[in-house]
N, C-alpha and C positions, 0 to 999 in steps of 0.2 A: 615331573616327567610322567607320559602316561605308560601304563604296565607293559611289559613287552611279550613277557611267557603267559602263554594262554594255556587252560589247561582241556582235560580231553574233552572230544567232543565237537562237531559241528565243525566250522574250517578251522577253528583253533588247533593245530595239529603240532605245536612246538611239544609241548610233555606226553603229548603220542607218539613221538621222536625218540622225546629223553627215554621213556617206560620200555621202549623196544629196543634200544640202543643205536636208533640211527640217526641218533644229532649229532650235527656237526656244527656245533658253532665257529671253528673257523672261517667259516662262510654266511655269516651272519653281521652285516654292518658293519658299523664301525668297532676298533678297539675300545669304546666307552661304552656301546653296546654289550658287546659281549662280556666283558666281565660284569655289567649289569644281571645279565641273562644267568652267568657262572654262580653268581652269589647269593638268589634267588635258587638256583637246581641245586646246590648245595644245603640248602638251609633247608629246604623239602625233604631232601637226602636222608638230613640227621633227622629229620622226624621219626624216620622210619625204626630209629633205634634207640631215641631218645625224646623224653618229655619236652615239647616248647619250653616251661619255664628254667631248664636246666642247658637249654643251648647257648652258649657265647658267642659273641660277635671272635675270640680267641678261637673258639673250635671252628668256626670258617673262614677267615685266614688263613689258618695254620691248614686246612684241606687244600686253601686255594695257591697256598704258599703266595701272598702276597700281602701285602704291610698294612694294619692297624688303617692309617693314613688312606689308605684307595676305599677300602669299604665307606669311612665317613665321608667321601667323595659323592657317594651313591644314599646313604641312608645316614640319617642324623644320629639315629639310636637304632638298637637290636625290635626295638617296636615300633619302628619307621620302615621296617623292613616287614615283619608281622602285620603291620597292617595292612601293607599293598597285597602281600600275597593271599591276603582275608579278602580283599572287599574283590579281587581279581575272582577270586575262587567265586565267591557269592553272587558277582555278574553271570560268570560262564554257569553255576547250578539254576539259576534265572533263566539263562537260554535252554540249558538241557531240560528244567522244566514244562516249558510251552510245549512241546509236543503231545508229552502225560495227561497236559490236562485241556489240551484239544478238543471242544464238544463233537467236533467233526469224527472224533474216532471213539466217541464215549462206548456206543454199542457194538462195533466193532471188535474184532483178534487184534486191533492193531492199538486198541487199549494196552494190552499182555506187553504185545512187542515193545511198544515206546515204554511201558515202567522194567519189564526187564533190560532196555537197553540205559536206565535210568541209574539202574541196582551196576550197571556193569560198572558204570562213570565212578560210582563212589565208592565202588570196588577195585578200581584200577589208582585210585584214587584216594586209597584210605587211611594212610599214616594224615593226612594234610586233614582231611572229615572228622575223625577220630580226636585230633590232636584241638581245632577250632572246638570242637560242640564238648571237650572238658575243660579248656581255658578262659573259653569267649563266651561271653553271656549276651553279647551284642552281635556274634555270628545266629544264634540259637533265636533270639528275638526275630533278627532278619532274616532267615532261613524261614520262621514260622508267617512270618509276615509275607513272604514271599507266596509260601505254599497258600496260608488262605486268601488271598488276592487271586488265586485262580482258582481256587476251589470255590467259593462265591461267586464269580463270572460261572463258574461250569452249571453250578445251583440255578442261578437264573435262567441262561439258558437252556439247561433240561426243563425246567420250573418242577425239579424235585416235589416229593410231597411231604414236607416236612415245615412245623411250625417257624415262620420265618424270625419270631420275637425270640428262639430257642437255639437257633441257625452257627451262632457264636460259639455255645454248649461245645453240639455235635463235628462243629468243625476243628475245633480246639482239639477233643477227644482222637478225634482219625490223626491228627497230626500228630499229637503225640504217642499214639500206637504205632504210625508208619517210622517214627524216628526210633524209638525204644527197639522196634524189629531189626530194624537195619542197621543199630548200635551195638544190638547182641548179633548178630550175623559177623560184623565187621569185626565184632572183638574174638569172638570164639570161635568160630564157625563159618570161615571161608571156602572152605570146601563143598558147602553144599551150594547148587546150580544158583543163579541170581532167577532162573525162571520158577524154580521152587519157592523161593521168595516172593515173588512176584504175586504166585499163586493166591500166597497166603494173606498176602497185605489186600489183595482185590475180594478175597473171599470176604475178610472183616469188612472193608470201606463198603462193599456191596449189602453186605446184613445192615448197619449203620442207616444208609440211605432209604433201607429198607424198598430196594429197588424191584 
């Protein structure tokens, strides 16, 4: 079955719903749908208060008040569930990517805007971010694989001025400074602006490229 809850960002607007509180899933499909939909925003839920490896397929049922039996209708295992909501997340951070790393907006304010509107996604978004990048070593590989598959395309098209046999290095290093930032932001320190953030990850990536 393919995913149905999209997460924020772009026309995915179903957990731009849930986050704000104006989903109504009564009015969504069918009854296989929706508790499809229930068992997935549940499970997101508990992240928010609880580690992935300590959530049960027990502790959502028992939120959804419905039987052991309907969940394994929908998910084989507790990581038949974990998966779809991984590789969903990691499509839609794919989309929200492409903007960021736009050659069309590289020298432009509209660099700024598209990564603090980048910072906001995984902000609004951060029990699910948080909880993947210390469980998953296969969200973290994909995540990185992601980021430099367009940071390369951006290299080429600017035609940077940086050793291209080296190119790997350098791009490894931003990626792992822009995750490390935004894992201490998420963990400690959500209060301060995602444009502050922003600032700060642009300022390093720009020494880097030595632009």
């Amino acid at each position: 079955m393919s995913m149905v809850v999209r997460f924020i960002g772009g026309n995915h607007d179903m957990l731009l719903c849930y986050f704000e509180g104006g989903l109504d899933l009564q009015n969504r499909g069918s009854k296989y749908q929706r508790t499809h939909e229930q068992i997935i925003l549940t499970f997101i839920k508990k992240l928010e208060t609880k580690d992935l490896k300590s959530i049960s397929v027990k502790d959502i049922v028992e939120d959804l008040r419905i039987h052991r039996g309907t969940f394994y209708l929908h998910f084989e295992t507790k990581y038949h569930l974990v998966e779809e909501v991984q590789n969903e997340f990691l499509e839609s951070l794919s989309h929200q990517s492409k903007s960021f790393f736009s050659s069309d907006n590289f020298q432009s304010d509209a660099l700024l805007v598209n990564l603090t509107n980048l910072l906001r996604y995984y902000q609004k978004n951060h029990a699910v971010f948080l909880s993947f990048i210390k469980n998953s070593s296969y969200f973290v590989n994909t995540l990185k694989y992601i980021f430099l598959q367009n940071l390369k395309k951006l290299y080429e098209d600017e035609m940077l001025n940086f050793p291209n046999e080296k190119l790997n290095y350098l791009l490894t290093y931003i990626f792992s400074a822009h995750l490390g930032i935004v894992e201490e932001w998420l963990k400690n320190d959500r209060t301060t602006p995602p444009e502050e953030i922003a600032l700060i990850i642009l300022s390093l990536t720009i020494n880097c490229l030595n632009l």
